[in-house]
Jmol script that loads the backbone (N, CA, C; Angstrom):
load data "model"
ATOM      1  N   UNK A   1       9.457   5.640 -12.637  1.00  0.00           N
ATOM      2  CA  UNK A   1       8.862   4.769 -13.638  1.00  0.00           C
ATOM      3  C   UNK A   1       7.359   4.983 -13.666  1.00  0.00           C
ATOM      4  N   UNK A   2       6.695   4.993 -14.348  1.00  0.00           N
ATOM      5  CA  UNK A   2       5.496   4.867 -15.242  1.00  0.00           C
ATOM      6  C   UNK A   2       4.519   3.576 -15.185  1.00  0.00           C
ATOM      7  N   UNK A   3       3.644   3.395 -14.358  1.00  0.00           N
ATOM      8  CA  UNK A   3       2.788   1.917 -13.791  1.00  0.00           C
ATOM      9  C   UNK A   3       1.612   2.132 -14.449  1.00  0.00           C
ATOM     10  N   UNK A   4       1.076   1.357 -14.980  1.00  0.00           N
ATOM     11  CA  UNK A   4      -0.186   1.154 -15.527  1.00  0.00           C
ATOM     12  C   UNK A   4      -1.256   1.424 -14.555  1.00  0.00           C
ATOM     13  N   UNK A   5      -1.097   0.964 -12.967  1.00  0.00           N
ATOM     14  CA  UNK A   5      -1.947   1.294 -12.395  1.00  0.00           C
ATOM     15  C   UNK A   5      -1.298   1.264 -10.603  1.00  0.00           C
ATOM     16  N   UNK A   6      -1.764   2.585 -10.506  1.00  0.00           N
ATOM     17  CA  UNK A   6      -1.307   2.253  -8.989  1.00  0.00           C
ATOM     18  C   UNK A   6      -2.382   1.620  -7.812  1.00  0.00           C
ATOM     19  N   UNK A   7      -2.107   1.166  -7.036  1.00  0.00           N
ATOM     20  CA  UNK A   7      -2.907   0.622  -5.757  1.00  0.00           C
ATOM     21  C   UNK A   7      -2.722   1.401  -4.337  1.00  0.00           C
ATOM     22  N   UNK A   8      -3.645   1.909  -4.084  1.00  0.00           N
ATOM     23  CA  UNK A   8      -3.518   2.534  -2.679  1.00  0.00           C
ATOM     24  C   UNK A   8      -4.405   2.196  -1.745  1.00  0.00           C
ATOM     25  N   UNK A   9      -3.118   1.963  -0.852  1.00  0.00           N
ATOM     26  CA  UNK A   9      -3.739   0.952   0.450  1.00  0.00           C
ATOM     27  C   UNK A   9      -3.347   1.439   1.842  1.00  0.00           C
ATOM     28  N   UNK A  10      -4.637   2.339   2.527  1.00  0.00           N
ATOM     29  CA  UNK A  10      -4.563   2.836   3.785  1.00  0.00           C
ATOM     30  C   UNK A  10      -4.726   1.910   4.766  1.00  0.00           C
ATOM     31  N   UNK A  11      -3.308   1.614   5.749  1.00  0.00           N
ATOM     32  CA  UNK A  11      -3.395   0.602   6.726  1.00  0.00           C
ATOM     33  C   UNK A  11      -3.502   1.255   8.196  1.00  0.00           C
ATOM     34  N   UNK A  12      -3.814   0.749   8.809  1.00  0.00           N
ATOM     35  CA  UNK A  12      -3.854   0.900  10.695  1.00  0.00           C
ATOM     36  C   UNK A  12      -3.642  -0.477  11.204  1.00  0.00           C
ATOM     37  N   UNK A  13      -2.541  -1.305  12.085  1.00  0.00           N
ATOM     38  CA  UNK A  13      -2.707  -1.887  12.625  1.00  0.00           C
ATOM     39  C   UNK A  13      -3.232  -3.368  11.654  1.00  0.00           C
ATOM     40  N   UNK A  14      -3.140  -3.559  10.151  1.00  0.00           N
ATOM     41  CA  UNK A  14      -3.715  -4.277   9.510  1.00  0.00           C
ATOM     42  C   UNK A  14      -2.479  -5.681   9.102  1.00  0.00           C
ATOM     43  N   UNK A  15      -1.725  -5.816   9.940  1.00  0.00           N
ATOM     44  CA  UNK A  15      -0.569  -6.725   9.195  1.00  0.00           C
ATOM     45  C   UNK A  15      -1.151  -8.103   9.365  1.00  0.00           C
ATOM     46  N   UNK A  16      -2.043  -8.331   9.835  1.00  0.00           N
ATOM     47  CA  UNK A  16      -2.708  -9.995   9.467  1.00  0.00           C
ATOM     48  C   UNK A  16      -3.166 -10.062   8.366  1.00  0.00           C
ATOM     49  N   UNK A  17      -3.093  -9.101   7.619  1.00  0.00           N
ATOM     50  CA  UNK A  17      -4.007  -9.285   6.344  1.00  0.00           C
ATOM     51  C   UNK A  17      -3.009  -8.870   5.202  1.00  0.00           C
ATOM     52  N   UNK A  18      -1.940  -8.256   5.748  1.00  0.00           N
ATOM     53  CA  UNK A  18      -0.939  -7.468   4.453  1.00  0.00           C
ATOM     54  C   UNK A  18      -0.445  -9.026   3.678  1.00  0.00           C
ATOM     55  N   UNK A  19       0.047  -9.788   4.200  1.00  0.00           N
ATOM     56  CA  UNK A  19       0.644 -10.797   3.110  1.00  0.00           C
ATOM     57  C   UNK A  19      -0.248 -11.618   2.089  1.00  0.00           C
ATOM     58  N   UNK A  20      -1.340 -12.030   2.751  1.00  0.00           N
ATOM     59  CA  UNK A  20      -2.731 -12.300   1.672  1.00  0.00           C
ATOM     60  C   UNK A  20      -2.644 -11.102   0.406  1.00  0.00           C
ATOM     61  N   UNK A  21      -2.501 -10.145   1.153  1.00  0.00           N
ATOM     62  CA  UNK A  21      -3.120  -8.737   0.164  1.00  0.00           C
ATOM     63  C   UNK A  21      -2.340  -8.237  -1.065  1.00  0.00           C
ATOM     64  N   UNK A  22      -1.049  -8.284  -0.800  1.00  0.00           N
ATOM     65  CA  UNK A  22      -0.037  -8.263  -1.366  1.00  0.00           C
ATOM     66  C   UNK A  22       0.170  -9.553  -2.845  1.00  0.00           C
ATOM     67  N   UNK A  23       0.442 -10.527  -2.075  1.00  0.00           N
ATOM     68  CA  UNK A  23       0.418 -11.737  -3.075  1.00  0.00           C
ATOM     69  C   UNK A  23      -1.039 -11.620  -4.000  1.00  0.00           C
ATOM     70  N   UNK A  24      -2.281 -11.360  -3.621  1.00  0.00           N
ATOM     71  CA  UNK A  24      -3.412 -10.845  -4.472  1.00  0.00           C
ATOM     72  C   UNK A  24      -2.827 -10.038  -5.603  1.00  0.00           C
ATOM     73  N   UNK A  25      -2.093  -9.270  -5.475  1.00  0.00           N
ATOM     74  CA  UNK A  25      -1.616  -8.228  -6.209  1.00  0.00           C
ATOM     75  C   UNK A  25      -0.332  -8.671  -7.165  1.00  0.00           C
ATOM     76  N   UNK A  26       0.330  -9.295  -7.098  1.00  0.00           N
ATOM     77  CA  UNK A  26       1.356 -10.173  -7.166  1.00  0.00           C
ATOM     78  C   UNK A  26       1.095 -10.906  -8.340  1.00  0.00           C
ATOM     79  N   UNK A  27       0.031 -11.567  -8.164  1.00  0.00           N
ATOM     80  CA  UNK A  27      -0.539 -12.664  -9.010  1.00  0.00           C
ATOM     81  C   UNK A  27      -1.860 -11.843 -10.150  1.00  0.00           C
ATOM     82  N   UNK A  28      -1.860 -11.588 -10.000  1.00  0.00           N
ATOM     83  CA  UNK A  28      -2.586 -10.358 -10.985  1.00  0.00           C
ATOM     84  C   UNK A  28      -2.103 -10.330 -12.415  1.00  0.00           C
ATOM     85  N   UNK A  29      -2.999 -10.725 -13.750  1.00  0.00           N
ATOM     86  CA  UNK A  29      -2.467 -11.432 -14.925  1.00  0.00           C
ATOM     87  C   UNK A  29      -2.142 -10.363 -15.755  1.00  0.00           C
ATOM     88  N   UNK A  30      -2.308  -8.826 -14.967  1.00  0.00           N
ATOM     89  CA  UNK A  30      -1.608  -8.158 -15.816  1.00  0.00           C
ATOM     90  C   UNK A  30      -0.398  -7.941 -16.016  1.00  0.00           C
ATOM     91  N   UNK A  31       0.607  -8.209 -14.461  1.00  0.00           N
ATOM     92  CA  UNK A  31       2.082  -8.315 -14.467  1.00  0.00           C
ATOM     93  C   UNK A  31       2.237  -7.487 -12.971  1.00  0.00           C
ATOM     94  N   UNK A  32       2.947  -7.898 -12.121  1.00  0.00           N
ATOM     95  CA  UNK A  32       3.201  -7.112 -11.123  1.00  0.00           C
ATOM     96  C   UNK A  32       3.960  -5.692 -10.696  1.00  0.00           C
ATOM     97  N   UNK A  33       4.908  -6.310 -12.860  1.00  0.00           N
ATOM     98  CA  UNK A  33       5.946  -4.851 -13.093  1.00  0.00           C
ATOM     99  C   UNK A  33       5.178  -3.952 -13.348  1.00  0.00           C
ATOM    100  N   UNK A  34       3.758  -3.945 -13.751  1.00  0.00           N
ATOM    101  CA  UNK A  34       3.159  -2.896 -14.304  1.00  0.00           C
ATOM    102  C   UNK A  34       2.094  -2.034 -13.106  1.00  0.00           C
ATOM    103  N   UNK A  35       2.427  -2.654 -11.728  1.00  0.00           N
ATOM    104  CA  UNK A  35       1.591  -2.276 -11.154  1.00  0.00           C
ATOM    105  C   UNK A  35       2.538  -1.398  -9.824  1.00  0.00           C
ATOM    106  N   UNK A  36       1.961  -0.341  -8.924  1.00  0.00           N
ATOM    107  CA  UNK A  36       2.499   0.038  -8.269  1.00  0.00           C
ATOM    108  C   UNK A  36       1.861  -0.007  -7.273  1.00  0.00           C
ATOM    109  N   UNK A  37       2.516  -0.111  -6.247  1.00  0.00           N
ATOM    110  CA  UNK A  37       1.311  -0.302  -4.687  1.00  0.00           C
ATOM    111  C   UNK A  37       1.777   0.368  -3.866  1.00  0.00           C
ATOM    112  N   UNK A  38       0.768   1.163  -3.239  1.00  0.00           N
ATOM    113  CA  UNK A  38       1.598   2.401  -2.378  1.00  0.00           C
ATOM    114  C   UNK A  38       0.660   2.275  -1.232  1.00  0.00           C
ATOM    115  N   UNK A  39       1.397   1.792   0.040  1.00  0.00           N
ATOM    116  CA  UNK A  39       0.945   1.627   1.372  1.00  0.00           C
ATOM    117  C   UNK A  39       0.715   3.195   2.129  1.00  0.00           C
ATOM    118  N   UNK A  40      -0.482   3.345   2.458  1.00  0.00           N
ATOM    119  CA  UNK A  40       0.031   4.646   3.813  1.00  0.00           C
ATOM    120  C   UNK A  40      -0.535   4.237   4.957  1.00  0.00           C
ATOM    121  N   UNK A  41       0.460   4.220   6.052  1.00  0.00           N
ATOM    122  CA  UNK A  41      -0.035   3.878   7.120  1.00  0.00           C
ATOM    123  C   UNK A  41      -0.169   5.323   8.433  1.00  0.00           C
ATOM    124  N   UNK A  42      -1.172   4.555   8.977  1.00  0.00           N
ATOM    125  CA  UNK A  42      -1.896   6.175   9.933  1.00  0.00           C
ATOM    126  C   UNK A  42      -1.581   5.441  10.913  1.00  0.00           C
ATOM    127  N   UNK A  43      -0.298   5.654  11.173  1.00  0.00           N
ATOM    128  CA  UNK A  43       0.612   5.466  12.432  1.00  0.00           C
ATOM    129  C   UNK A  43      -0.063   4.356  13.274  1.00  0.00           C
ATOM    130  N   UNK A  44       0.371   3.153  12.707  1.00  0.00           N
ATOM    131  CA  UNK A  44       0.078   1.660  13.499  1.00  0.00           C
ATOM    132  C   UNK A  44       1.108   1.531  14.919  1.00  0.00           C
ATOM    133  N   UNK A  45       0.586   0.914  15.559  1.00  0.00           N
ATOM    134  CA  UNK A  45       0.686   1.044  17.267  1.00  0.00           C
ATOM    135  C   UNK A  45       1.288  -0.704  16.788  1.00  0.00           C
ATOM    136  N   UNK A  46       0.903  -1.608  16.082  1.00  0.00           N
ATOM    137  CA  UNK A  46       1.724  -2.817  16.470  1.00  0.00           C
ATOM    138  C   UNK A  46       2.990  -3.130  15.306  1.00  0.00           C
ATOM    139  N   UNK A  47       3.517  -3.647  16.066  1.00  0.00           N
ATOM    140  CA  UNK A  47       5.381  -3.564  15.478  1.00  0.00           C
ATOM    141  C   UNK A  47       5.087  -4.375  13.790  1.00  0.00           C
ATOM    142  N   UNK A  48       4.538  -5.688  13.942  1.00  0.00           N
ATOM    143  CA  UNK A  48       3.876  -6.191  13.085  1.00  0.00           C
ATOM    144  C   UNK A  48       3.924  -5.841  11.643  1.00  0.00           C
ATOM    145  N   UNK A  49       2.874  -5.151  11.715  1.00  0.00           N
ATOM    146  CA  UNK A  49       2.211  -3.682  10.685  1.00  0.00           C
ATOM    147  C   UNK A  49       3.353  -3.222   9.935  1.00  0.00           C
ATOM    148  N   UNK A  50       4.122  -2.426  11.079  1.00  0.00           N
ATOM    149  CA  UNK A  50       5.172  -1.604  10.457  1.00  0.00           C
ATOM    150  C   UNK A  50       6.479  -2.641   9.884  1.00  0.00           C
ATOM    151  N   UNK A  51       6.683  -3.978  10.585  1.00  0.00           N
ATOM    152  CA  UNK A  51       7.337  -4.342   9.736  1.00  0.00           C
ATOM    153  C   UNK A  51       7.085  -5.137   8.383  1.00  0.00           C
ATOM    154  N   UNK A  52       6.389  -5.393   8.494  1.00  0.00           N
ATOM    155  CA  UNK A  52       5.859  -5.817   7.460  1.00  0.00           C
ATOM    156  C   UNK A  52       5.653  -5.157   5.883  1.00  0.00           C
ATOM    157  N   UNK A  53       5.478  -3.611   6.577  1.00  0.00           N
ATOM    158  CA  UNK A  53       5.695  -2.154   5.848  1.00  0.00           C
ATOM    159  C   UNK A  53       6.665  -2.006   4.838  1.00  0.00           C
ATOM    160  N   UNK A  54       7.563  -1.982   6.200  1.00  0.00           N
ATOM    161  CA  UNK A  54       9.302  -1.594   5.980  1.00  0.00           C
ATOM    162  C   UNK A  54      10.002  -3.177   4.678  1.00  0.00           C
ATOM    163  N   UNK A  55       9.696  -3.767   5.331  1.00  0.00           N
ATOM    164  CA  UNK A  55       9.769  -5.281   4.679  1.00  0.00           C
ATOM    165  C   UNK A  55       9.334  -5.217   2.994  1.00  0.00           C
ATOM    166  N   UNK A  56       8.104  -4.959   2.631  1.00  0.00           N
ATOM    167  CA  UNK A  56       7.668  -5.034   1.549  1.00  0.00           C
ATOM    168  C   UNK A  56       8.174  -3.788   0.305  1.00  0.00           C
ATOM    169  N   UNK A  57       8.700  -2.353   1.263  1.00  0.00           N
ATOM    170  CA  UNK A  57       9.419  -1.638   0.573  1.00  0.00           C
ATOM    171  C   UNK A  57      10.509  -1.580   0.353  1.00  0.00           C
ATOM    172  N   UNK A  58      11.744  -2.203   0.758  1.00  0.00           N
ATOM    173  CA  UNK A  58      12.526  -3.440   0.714  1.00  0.00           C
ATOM    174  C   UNK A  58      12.957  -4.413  -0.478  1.00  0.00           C
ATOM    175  N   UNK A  59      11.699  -4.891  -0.610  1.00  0.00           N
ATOM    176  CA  UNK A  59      11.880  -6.622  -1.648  1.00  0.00           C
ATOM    177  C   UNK A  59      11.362  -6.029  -2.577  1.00  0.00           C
ATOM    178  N   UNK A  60      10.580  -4.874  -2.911  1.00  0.00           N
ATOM    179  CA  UNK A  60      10.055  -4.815  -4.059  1.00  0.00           C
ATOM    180  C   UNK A  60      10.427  -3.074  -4.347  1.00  0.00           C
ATOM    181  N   UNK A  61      10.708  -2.845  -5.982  1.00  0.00           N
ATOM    182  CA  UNK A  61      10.561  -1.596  -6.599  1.00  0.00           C
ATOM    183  C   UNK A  61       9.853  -1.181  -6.452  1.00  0.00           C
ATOM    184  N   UNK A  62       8.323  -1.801  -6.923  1.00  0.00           N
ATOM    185  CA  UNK A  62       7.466  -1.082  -6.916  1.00  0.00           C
ATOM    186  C   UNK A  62       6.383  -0.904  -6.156  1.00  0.00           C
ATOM    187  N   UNK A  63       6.788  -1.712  -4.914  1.00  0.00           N
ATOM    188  CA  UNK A  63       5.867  -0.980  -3.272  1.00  0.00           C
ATOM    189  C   UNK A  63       6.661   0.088  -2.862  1.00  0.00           C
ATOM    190  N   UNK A  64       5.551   1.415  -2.072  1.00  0.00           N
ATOM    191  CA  UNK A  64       6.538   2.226  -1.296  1.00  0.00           C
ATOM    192  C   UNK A  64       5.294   1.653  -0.051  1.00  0.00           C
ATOM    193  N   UNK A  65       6.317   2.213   1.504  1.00  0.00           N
ATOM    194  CA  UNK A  65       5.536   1.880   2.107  1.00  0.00           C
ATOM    195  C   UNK A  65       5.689   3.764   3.003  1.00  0.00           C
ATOM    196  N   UNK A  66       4.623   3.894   2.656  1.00  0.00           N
ATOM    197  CA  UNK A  66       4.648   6.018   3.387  1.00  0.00           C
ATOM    198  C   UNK A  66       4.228   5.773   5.127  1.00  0.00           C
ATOM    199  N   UNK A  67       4.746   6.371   6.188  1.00  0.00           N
ATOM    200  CA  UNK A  67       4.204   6.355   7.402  1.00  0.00           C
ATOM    201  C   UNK A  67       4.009   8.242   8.035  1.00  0.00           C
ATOM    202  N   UNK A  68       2.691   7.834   8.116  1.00  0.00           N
ATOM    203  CA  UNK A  68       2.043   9.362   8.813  1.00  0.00           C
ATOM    204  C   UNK A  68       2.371   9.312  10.008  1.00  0.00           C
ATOM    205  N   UNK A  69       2.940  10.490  11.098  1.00  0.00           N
ATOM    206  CA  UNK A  69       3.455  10.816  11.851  1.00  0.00           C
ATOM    207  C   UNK A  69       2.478  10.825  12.980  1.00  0.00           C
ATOM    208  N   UNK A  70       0.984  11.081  12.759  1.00  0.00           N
ATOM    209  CA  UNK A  70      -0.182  11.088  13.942  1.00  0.00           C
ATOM    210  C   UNK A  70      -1.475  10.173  12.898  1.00  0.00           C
ATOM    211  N   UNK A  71      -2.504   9.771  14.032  1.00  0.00           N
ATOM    212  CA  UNK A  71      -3.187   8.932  13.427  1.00  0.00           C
ATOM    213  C   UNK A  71      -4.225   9.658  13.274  1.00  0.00           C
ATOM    214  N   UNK A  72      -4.941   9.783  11.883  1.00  0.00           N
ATOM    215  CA  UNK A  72      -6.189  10.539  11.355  1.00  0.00           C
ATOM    216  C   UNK A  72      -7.180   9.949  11.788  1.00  0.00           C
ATOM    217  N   UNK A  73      -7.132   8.536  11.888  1.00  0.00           N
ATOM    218  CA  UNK A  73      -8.661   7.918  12.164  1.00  0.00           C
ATOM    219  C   UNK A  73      -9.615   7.624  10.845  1.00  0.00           C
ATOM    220  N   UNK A  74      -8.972   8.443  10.013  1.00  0.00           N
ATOM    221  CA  UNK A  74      -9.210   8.802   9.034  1.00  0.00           C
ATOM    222  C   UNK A  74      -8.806   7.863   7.690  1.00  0.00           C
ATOM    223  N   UNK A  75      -9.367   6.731   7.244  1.00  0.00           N
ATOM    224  CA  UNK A  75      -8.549   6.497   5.934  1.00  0.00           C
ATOM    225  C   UNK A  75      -8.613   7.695   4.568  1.00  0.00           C
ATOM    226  N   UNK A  76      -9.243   8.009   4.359  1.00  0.00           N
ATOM    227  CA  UNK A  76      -9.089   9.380   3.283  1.00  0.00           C
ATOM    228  C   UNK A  76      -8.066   9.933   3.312  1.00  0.00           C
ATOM    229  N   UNK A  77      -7.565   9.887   4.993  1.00  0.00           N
ATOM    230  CA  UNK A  77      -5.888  11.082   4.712  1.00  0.00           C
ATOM    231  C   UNK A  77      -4.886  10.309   4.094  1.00  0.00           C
ATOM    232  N   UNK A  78      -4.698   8.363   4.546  1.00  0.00           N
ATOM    233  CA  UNK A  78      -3.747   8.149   3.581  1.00  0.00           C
ATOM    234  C   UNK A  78      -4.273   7.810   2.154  1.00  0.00           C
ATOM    235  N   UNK A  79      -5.026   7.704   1.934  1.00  0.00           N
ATOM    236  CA  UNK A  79      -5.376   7.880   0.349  1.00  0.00           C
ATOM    237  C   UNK A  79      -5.275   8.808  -0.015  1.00  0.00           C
ATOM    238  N   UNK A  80      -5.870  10.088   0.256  1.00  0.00           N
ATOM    239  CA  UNK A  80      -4.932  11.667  -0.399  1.00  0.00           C
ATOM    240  C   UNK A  80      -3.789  11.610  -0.376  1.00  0.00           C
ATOM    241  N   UNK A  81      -2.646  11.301   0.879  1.00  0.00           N
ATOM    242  CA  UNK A  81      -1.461  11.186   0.470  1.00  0.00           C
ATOM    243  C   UNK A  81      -1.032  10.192  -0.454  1.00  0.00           C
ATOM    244  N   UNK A  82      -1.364   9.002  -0.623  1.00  0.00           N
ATOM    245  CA  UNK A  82      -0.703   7.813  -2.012  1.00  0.00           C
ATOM    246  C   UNK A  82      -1.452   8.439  -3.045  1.00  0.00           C
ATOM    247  N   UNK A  83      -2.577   9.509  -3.152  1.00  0.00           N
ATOM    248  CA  UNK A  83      -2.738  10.083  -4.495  1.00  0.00           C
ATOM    249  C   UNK A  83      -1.547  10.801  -4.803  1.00  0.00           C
ATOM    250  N   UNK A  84      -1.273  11.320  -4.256  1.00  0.00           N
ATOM    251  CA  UNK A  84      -0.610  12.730  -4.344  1.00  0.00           C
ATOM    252  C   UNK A  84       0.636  11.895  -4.739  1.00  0.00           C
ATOM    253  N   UNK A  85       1.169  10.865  -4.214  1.00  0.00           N
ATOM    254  CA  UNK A  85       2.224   9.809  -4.820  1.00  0.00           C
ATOM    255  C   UNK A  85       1.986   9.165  -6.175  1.00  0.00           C
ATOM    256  N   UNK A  86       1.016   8.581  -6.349  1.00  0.00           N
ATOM    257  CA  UNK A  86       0.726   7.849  -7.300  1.00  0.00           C
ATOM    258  C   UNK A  86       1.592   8.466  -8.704  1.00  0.00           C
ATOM    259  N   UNK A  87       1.963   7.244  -9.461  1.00  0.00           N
ATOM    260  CA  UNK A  87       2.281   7.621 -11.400  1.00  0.00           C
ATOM    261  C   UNK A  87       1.749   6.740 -12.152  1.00  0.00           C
ATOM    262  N   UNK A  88       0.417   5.965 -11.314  1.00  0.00           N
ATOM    263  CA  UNK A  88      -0.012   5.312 -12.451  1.00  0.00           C
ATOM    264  C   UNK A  88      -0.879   5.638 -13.520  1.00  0.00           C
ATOM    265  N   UNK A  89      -1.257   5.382 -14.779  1.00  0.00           N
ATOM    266  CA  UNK A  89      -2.117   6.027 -15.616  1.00  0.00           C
ATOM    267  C   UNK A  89      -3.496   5.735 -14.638  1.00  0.00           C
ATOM    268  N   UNK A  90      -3.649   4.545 -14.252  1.00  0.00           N
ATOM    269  CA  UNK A  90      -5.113   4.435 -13.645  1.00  0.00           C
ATOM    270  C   UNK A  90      -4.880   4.474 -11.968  1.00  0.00           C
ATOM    271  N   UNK A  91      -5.311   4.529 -10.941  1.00  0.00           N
ATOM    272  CA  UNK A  91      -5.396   4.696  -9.610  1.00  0.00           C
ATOM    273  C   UNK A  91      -6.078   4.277  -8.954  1.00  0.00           C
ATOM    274  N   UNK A  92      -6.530   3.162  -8.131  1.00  0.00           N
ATOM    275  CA  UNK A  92      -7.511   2.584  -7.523  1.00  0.00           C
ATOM    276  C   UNK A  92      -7.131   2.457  -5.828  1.00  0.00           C
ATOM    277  N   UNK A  93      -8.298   2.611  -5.403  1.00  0.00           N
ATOM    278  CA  UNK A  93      -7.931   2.457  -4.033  1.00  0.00           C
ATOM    279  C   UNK A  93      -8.280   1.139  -3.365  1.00  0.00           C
ATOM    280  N   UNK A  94      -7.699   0.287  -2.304  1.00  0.00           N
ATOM    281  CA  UNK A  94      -7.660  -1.178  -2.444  1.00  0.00           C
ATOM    282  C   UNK A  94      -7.949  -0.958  -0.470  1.00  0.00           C
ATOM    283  N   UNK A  95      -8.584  -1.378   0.190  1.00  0.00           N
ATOM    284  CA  UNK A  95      -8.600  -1.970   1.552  1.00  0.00           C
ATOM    285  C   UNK A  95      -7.579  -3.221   1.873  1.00  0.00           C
ATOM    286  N   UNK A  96      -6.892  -3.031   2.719  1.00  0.00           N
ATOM    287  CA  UNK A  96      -6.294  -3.843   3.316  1.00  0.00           C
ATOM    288  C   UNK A  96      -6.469  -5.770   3.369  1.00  0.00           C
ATOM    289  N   UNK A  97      -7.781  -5.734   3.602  1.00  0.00           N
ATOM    290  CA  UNK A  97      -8.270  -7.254   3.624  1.00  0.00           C
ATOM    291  C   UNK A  97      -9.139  -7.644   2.418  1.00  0.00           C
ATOM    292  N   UNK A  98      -8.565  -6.748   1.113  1.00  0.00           N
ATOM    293  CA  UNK A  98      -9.172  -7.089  -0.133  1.00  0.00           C
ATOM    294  C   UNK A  98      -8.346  -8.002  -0.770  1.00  0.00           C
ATOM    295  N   UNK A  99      -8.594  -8.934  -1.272  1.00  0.00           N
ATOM    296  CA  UNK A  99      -8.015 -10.161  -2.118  1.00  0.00           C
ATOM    297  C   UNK A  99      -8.764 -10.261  -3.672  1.00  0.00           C
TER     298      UNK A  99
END
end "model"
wireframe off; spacefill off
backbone 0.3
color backbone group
């Protein structure tokens, strides 16, 4: 499917902040069907994180939640990878504890 805009959101270890972040997105007056949110996580160490991950790709179509195999340290690497995912006409990249 075809999203007006995707959201890419490089996590580490960030699941205190994923359900705030999410519902931000959720509530968004353009429509939530029109939006796509694509998690990459750089291999989180607490269980948390990842379920929360797994969880949200799950309940929703249009979250994926991607997990990198070693940790970059790096947020740029999962944002190159949710580019390289992305189908939205527009693409923005979103931090974790952005509301």
């Amino acid at each position: 499917m075809n999203y007006k805009i995707s959201v890419i959101v490089a996590t580490y270890n960030s699941g205190d902040f994923l359900n705030e972040f999410l519902d931000s997105i959720i509530s968004q007056s353009l429509g939530f069907e029109d939006i796509e949110v694509i998690f990459v996580d750089d291999a989180s160490t607490d269980t948390y994180t990842l379920e929360l991950l797994h969880n949200f790709d799950e309940m929703y179509s249009n979250v994926l939640a991607v997990f990198l195999d070693e940790n970059s340290g790096f947020p740029g690497a999962g944002r190159n990878r949710g580019l390289d995912l992305a189908s939205g006409e527009y693409v923005i990249f979103a931090d974790h504890d952005d509301s």
